[in-house]
Each structure stands twice: as C-alpha cells, then as structure tokens.
N, CA, C and O atoms as a GROMACS GRO file, in nm:
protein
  348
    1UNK      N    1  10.576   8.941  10.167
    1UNK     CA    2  10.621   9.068  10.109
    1UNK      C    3  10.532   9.102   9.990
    1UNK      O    4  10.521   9.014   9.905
    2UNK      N    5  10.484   9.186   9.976
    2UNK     CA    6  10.438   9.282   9.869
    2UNK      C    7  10.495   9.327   9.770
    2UNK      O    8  10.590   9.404   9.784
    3UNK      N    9  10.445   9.285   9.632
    3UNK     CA   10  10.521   9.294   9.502
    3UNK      C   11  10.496   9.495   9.481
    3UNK      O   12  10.426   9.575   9.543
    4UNK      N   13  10.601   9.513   9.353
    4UNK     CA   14  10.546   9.630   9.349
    4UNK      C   15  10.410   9.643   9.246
    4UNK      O   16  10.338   9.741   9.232
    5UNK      N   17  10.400   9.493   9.172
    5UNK     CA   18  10.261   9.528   9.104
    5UNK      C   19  10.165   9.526   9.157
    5UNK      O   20  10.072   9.592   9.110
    6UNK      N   21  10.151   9.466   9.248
    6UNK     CA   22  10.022   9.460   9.387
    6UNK      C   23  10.022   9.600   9.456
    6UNK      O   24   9.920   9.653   9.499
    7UNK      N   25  10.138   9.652   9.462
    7UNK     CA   26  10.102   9.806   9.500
    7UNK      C   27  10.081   9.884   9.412
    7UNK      O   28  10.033   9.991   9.451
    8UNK      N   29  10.101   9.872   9.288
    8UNK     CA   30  10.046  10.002   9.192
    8UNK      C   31   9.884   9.920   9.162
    8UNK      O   32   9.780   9.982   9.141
    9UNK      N   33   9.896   9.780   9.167
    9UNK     CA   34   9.747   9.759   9.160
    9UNK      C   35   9.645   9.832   9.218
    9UNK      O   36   9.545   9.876   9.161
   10UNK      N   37   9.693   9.847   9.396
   10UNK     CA   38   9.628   9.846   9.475
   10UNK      C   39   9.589  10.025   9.448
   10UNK      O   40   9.475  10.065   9.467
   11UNK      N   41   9.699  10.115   9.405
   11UNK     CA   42   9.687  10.191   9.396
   11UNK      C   43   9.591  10.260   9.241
   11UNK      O   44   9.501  10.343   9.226
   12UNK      N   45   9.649  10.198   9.177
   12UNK     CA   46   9.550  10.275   9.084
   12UNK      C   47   9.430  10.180   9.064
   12UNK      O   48   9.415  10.143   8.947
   13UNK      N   49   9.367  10.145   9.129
   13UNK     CA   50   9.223  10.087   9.174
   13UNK      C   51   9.122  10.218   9.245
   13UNK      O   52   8.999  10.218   9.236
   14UNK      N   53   9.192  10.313   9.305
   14UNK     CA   54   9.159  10.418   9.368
   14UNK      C   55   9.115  10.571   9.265
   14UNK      O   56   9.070  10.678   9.306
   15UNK      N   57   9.146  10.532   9.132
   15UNK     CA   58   9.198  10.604   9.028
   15UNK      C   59   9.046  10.599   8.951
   15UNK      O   60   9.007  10.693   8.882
   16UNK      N   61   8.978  10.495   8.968
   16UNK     CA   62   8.838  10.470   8.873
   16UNK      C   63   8.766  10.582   8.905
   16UNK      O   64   8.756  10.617   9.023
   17UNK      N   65   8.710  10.645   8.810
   17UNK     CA   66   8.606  10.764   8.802
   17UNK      C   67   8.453  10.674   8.840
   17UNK      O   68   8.359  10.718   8.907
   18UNK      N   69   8.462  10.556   8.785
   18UNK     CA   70   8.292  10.468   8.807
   18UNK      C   71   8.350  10.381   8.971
   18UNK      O   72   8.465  10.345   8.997
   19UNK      N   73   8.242  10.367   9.048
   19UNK     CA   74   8.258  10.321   9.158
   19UNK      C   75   8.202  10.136   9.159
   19UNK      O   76   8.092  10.093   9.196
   20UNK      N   77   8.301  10.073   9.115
   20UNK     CA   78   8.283   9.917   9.099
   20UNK      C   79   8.144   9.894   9.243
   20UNK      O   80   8.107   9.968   9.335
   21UNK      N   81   8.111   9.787   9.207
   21UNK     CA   82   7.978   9.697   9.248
   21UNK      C   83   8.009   9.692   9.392
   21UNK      O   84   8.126   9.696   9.432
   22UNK      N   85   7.919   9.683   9.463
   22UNK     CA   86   7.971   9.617   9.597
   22UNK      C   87   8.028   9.486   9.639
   22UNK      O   88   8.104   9.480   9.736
   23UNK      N   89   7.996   9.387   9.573
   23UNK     CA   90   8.033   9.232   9.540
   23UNK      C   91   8.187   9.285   9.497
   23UNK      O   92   8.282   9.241   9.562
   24UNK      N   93   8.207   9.362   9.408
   24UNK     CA   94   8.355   9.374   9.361
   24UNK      C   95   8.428   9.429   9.457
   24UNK      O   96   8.537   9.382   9.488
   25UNK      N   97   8.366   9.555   9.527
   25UNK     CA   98   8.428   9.627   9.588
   25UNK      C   99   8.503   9.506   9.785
   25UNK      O  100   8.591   9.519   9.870
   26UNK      N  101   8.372   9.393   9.750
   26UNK     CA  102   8.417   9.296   9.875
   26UNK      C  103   8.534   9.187   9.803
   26UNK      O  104   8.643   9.172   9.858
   27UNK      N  105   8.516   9.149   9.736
   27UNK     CA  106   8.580   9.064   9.666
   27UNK      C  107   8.777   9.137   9.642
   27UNK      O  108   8.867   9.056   9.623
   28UNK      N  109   8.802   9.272   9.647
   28UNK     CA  110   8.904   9.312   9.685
   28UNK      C  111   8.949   9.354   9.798
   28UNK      O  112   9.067   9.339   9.829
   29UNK      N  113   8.862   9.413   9.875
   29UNK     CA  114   8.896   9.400  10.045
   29UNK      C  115   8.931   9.243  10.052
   29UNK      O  116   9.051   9.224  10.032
   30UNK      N  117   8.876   9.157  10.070
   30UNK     CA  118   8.880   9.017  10.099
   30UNK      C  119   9.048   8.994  10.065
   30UNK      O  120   9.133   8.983  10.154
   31UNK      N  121   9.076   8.989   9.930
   31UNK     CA  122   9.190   8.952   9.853
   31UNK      C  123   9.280   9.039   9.878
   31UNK      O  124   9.389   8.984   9.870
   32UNK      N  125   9.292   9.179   9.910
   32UNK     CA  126   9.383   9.223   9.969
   32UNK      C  127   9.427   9.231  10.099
   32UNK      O  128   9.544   9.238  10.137
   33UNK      N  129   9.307   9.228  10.178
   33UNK     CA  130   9.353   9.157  10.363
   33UNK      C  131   9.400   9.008  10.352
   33UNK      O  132   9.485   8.972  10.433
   34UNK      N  133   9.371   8.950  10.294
   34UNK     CA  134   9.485   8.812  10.281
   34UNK      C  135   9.603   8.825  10.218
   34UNK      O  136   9.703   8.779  10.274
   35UNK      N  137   9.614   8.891  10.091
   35UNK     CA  138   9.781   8.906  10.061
   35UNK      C  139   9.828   9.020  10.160
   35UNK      O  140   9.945   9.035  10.126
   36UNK      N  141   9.804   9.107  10.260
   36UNK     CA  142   9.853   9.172  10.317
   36UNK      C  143   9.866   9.134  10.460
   36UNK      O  144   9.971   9.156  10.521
   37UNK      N  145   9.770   9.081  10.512
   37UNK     CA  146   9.756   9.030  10.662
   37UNK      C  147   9.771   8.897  10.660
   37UNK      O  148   9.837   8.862  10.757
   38UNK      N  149   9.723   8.761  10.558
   38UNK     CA  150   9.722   8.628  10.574
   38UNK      C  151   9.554   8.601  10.614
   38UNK      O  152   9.463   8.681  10.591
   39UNK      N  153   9.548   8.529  10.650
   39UNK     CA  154   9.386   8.478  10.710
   39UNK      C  155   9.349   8.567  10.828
   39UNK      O  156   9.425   8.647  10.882
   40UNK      N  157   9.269   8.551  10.850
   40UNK     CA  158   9.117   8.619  10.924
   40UNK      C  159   9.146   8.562  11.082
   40UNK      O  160   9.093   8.454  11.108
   41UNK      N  161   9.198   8.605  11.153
   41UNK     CA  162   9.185   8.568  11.296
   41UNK      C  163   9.108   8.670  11.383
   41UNK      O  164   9.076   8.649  11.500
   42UNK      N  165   9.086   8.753  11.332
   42UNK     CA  166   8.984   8.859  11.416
   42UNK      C  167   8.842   8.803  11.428
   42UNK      O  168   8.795   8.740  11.333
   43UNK      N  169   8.766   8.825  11.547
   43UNK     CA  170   8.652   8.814  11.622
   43UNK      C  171   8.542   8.857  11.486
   43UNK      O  172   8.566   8.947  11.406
   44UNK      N  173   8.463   8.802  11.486
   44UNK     CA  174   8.382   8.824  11.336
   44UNK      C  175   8.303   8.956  11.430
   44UNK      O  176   8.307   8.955  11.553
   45UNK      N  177   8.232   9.064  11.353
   45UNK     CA  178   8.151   9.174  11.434
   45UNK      C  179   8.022   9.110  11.465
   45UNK      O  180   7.972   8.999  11.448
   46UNK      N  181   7.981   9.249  11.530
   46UNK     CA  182   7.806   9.178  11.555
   46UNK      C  183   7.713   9.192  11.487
   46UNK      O  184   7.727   9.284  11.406
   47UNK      N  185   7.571   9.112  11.479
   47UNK     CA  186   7.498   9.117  11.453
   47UNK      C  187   7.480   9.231  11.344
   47UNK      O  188   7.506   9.220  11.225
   48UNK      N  189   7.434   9.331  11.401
   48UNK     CA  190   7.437   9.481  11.332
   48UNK      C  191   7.518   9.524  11.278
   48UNK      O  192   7.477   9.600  11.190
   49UNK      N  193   7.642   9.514  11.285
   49UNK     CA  194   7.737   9.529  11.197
   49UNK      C  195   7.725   9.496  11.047
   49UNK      O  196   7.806   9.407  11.022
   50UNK      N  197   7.682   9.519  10.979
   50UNK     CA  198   7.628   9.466  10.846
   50UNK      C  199   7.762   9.474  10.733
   50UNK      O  200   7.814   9.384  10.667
   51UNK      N  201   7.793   9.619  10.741
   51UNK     CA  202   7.897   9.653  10.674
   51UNK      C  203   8.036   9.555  10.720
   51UNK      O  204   8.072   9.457  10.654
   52UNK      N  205   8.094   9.595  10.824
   52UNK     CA  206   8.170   9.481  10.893
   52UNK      C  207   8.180   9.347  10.902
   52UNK      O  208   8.291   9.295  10.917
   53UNK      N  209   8.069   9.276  10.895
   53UNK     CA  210   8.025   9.133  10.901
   53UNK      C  211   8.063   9.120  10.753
   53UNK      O  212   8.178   9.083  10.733
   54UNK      N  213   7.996   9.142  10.657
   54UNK     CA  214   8.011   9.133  10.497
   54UNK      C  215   8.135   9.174  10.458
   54UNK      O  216   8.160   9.140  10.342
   55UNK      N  217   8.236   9.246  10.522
   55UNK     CA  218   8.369   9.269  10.470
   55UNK      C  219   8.449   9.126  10.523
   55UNK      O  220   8.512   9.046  10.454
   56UNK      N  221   8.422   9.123  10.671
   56UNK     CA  222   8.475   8.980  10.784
   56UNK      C  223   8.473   8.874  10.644
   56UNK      O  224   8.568   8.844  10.573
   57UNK      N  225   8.339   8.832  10.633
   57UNK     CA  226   8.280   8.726  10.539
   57UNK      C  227   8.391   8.720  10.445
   57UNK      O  228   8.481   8.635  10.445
   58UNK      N  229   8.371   8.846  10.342
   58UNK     CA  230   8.462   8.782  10.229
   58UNK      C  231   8.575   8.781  10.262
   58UNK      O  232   8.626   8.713  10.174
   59UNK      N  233   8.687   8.822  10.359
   59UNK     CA  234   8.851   8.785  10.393
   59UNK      C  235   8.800   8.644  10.472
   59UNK      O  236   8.886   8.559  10.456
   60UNK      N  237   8.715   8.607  10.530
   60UNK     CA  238   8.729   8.491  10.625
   60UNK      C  239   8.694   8.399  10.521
   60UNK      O  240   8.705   8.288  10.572
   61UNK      N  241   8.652   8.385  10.383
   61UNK     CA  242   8.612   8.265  10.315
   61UNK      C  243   8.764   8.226  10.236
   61UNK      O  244   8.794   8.110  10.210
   62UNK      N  245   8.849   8.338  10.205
   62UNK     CA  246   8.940   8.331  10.188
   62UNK      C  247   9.069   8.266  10.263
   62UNK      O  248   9.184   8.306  10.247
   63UNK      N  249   9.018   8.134  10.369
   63UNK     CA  250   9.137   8.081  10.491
   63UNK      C  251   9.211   8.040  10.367
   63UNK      O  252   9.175   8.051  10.250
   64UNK      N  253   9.329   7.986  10.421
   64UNK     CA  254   9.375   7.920  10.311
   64UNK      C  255   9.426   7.943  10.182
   64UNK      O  256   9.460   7.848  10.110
   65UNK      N  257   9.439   8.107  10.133
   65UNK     CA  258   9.476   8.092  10.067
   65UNK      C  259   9.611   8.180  10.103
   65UNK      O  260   9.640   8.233  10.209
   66UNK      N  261   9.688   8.177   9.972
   66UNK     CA  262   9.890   8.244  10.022
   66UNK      C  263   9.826   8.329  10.022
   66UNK      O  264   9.710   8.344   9.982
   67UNK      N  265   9.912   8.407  10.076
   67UNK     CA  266   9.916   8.528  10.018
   67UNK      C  267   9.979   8.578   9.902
   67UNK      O  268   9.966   8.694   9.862
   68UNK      N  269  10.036   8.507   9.858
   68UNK     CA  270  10.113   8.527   9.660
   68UNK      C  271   9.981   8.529   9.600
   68UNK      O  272   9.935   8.623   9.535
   69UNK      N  273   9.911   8.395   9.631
   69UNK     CA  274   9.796   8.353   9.539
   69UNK      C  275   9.740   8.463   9.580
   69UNK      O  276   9.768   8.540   9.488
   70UNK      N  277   9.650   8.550   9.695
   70UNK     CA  278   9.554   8.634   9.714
   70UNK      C  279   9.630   8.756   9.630
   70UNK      O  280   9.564   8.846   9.577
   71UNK      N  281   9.788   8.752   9.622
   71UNK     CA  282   9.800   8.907   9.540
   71UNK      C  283   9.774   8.868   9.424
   71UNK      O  284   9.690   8.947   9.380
   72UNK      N  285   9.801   8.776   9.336
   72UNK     CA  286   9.792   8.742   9.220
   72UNK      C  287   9.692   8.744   9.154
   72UNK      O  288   9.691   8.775   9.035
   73UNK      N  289   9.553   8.696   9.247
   73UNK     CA  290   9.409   8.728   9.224
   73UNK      C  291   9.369   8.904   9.250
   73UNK      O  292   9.287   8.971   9.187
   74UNK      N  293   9.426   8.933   9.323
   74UNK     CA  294   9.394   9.081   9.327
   74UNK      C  295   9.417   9.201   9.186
   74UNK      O  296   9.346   9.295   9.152
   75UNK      N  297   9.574   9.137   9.118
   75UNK     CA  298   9.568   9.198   9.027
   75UNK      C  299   9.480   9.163   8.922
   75UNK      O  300   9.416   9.223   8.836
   76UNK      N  301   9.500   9.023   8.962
   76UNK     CA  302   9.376   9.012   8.793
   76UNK      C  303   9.256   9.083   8.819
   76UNK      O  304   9.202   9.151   8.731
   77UNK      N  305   9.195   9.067   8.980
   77UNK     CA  306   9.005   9.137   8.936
   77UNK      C  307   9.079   9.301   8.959
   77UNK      O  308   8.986   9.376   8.928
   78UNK      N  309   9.143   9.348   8.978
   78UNK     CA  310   9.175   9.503   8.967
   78UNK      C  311   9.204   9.498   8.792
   78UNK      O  312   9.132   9.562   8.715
   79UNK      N  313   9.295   9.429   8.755
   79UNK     CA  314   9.281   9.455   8.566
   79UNK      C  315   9.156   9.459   8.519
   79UNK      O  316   9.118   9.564   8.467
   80UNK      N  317   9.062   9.339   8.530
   80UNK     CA  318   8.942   9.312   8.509
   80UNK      C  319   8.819   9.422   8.552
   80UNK      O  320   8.733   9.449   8.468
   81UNK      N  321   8.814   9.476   8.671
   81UNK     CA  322   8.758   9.606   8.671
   81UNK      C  323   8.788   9.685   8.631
   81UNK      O  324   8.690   9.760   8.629
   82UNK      N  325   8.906   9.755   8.570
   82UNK     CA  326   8.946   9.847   8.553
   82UNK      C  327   8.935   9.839   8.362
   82UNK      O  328   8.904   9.928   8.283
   83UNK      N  329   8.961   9.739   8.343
   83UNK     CA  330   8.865   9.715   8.196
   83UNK      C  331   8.723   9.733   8.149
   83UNK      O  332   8.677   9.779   8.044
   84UNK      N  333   8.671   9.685   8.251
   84UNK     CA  334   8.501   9.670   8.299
   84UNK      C  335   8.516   9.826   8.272
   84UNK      O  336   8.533   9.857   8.154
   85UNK      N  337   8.513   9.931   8.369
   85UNK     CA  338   8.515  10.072   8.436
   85UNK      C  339   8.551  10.142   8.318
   85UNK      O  340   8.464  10.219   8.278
   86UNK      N  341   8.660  10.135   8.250
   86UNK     CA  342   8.737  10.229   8.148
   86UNK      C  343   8.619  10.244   8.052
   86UNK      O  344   8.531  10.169   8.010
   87UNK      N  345   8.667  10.406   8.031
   87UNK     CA  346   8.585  10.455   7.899
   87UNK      C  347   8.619  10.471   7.799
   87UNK      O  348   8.541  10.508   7.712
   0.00000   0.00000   0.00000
C-alpha cells in the first residue's frame, strides 16, 4: 500500500520548473516501480531500446528491496532534488 507521503511525493516531483539529471530522473523511476510494482519481472527490452533498457536497469538493480524501503528512499531523493532544484 502506498503512503499518502509517497503520493504527494510522487506528485509534487512533477511541480519542478528545472528538469533533474537523467541519473536522477532513473534513480526515481527505479524507486518508484519497486514501491509501486515490487521487483522487475518483465523481459528486459532490446538491444536498441536504449531508453527502455536504462529505465529496466535501474528498477531491476533494485531486486530485493520492500517496497516501504523503495518508498522511503523515494521521498528522501524527491526532498533532496527538490532542494537541489528550488530557487
């Protein structure tokens, strides 16, 4: 189940005027498909898939973890960017 701070996290993450890093921007896909879905059982993409493969990557390095723990990390790097980002 999904806290409601993981959903206003999730939501005002969408709210940044500066567009976080790509490393950041994987690093929360990753952490939010595990607190929302659990681990990575989908078919990794292909080859060419670059975009896809590199999203796969960071939720699939993530086996193993809860999903409490993946929301719990989500809010912190969403605080942490959103500190980073703020003007």
């Amino acid at each position: 189940m999904v806290s409601a701070e993981f959903e206003a996290a999730a939501a005002s993450i969408k709210d940044l005027t500066v567009r976080p890093s790509d490393l950041e921007l994987l690093q929360l896909y990753g952490l939010f498909k595990q607190a929302t879905v659990g681990d990575n059982d989908t078919p990794k993409p292909g080859l060419l898939d670059f975009k896809g493969k590199a999203k796969w990557e960071a939720w699939n390095k993530l086996q193993g973890v809860s999903q409490e723990d993946a929301e719990k990390q989500y809010i912190e790097l969403v605080n942490e960017i959103k500190q980073k980002y703020s003007s």
